[in-house]
N, C-alpha and C positions, 0 to 999 in steps of 0.2 A: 317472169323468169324465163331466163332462155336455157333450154336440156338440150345436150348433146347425149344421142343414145344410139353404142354399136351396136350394130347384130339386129338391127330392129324391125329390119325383115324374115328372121327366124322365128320360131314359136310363141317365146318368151317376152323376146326383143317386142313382137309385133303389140304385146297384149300390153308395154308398156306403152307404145305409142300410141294406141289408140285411149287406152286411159285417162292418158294427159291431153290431149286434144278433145276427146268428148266431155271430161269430168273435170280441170281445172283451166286457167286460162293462159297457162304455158302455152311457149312458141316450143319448137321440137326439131330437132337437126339431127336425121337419123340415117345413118353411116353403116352402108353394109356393100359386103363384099361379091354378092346375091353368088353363094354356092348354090352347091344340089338343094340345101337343106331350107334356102330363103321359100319364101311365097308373097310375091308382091300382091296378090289377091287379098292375103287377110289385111291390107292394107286400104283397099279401095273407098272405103270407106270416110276414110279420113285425107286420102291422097289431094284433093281439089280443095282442102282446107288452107286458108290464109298463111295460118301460123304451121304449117307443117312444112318443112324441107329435107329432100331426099337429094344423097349424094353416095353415086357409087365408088366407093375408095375400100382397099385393103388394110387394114390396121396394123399391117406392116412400114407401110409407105410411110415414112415420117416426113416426110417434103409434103405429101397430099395431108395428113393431119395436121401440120404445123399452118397450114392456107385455111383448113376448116377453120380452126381457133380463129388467126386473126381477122377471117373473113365473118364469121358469125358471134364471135364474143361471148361464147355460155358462160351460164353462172353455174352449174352443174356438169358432170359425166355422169351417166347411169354404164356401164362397162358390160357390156352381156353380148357381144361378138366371141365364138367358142366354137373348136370341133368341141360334139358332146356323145358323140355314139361309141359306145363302150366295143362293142363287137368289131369296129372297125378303126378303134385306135389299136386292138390286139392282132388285128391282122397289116395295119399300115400305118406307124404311130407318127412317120414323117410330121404331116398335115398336122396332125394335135401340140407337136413341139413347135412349132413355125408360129400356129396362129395363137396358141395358147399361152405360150411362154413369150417369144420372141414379140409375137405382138401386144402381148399385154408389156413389154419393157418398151416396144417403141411409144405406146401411146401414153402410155405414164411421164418417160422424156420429154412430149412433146406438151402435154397437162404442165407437167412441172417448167417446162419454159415459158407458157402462157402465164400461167400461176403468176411466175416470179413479175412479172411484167406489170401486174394490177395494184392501183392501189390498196392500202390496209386495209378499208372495209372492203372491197370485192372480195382480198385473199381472205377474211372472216370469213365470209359468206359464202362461199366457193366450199362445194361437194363433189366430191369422186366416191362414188357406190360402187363397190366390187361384186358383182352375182356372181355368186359359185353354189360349190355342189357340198352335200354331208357326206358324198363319197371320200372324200379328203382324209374323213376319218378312219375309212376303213371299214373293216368286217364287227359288227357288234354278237357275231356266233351267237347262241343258242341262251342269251340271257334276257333278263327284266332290263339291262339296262338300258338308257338311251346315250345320244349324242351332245353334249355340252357344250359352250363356246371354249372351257380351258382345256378339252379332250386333247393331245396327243396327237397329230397326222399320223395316217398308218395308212395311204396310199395302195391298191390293191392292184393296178391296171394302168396303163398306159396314158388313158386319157381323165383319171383321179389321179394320177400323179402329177401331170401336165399343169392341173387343176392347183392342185396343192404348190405348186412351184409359182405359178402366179398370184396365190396367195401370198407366198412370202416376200415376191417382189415389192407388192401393193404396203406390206406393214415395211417393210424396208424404207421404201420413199416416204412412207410418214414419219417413223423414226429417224432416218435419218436429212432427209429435206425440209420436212413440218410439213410434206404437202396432207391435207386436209380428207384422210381416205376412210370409208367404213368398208369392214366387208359382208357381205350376207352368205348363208350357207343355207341352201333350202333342200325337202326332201323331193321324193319322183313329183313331178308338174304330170298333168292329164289338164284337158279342156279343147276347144277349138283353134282350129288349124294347126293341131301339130301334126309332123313330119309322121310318115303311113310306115318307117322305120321301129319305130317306137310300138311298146309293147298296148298298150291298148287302140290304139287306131291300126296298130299292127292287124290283131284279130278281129276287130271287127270289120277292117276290110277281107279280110283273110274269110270268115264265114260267110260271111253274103255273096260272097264269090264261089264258096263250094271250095275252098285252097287248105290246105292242112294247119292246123293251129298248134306250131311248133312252142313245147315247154323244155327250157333245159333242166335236165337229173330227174327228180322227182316232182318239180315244181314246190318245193316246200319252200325256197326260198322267200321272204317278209319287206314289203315295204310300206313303207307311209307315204299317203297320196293327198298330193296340196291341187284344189283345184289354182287354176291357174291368174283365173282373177283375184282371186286370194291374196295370192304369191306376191301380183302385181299392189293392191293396196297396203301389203305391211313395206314393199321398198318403198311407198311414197312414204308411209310413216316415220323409216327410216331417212329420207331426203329433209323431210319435216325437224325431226325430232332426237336423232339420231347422234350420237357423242363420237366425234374423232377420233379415228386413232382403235375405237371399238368394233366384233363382232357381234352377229346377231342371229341367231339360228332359227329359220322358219318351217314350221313345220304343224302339223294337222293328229296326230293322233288318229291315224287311219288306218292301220295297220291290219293288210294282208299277204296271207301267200299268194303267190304268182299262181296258183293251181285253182283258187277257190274264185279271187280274180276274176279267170277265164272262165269258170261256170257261172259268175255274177253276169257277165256281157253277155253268154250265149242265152241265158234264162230271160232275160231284156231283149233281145232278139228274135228269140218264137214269140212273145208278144209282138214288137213292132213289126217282124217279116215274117210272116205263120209259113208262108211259100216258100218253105225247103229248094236251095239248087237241086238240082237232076241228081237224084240217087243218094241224098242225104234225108236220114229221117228226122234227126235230131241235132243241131250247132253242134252239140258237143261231142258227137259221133264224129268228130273232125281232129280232135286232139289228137296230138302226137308226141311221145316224149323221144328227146334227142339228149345227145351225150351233150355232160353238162361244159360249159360254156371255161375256160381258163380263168382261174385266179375269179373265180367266181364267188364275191360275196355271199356270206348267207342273209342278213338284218341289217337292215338302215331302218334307224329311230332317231327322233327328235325331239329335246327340250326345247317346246320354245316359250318357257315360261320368261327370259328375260326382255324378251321382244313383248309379250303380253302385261309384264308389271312396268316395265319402264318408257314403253313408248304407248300402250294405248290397244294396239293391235289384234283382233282376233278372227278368225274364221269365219266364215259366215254360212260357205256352202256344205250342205250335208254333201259325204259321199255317193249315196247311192244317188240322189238326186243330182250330182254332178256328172255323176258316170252315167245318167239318163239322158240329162241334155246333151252328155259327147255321142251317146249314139244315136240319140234324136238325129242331130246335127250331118253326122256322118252319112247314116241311111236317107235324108232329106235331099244333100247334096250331090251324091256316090254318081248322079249318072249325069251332072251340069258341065 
């Protein structure tokens, strides 16, 4: 099978494309636009590989997508090309409307013109994987409940809105084209090589540098944390197994505050770096609380019990041991 996969020099992007290259015997055509947020590094790996091709193109460009197709012929899209940082769609939401919306409608046109062109069994067999966010849904405030695939959008910010909008393009074109789409909704990703933006590579670059370990409000706010290989094994289950036209909610059951979090990495940290920067006794003598952040969610949760009884799919990494490997990993690297 040949994958086409956006964004797959990003975080998420990358960990699909090395997935498919190390662990099945997919060829891989991975399409990124290398912003700030790419790292051809967590690529190296797989780069000088046969079956792997890298093309730098914008997923805006519908002339350069429509050459990918009929230049390469996938049998899949995996769609994970995204502004994703929330703090800077609220200060610049330009970028997240452009690539988010506008470029998820160019590349779906240009899918769907390919699409149309294939014989009956390709168009069968032909997969377009939507990766989004359970921010889509919103704010689940201060209850037991979680996020479902029939929840509701209730969009909080700039770049879950964006998100949400490219959602309903994606059921749009299957409804009304039959192009062949699932979408995925996952909770917060942590693991390797993601962006030093992000709130756990955030502080743990942030303390072994001696740098303040900025929490918005009180830190009470809750999430659930999907290691990232995880994340990457239930979309192949969904590539596999997966019914058209359907959502799928991924997600871990992990569930903490932003506040307790941060005391998890700094306590992992006096173990791994006992050597305090200049004038710090303790990581967590670094904390700082800041006013909290706009249209700031309190709870993201996930059912992802329909992903688990109908496709197969479950977790495998424990938390604290993922969040051990991310700062094994980090602290390993920090000075390469």
């Amino acid at each position: 099978m040949k994958i086409l996969v956006t964004g797959g020099a990003g975080f998420i992007g990358s960990a699909v494309v090395r997935y498919l290259i190390n662990f099945t015997h997919n060829h891989v055509i991975n399409i990124d636009k290398l912003t700030y947020a790419a790292n051809l590094k967590s690529l190296e790996m797989v780069s000088n590989n046969e079956r792997y091709h890298f093309e730098q193109i914008d997923i805006c460009n519908g002339q350069e997508l429509n050459r990918i197709f009929r230049q390469y012929q996938p049998d899949a899209v995996f769609h994970l090309a995204a502004e994703s940082h929330v703090d800077k769609s609220i200060n610049s939401s330009a970028n997240f409307i452009e690539t988010n919306i506008t470029g998820t409608y160019t590349l779906l046109e240009a899918t769907r013109y390919y699409w149309s062109s294939l014989s009956e069994k390709s168009k069968n067999n032909f997969r377009f994987i939507h990766v989004s966010t359970d921010e889509v849904y919103g704010d689940l405030e201060n209850t037991e409940l979680f996020f479902t695939e029939s929840m509701p959008y209730a969009p909080s910010n700039p770049y879950s809105a964006s998100k949400a909008s490219s959602d309903h393009l994606v059921s749009a074109w299957h409804q009304t084209y039959g192009l062949p789409t699932i979408i995925t909704h996952s909770t917060n990703n942590y693991g390797p090589f993601q962006h030093a933006e992000k709130l756990i590579p955030l502080v743990i670059y942030n303390a072994i540098n001696g740098k303040p370990l900025p929490i918005y409000g009180d830190g009470s706010q809750v999430r659930d944390w999907l290691y990232v290989e995880d994340h990457v094994k239930a979309l192949y289950k969904v590539l596999e197994k997966g019914k058209m036209g359907e959502t799928y909610n991924i997600g871990c059951n992990n569930e903490y505050k932003n506040i307790d979090l941060i005391f998890t990495i700094c306590s992992i940290l006096e173990e791994l770096v006992p050597n305090h920067p200049v004038g710090i006794k303790q990581y967590k003598d670094l904390i700082q609380f800041v006013p909290d952040r706009l249209g700031h969610d309190y709870r993201y949760a996930i059912d992802s019990s329909k992903i688990k009884k109908e496709l197969g799919w479950m977790p495998q990494e424990n938390f604290i041991s993922g969040l051990r490997k991310t700062v094994e990993l980090i602290v390993k690297t920090r000075n390469l």
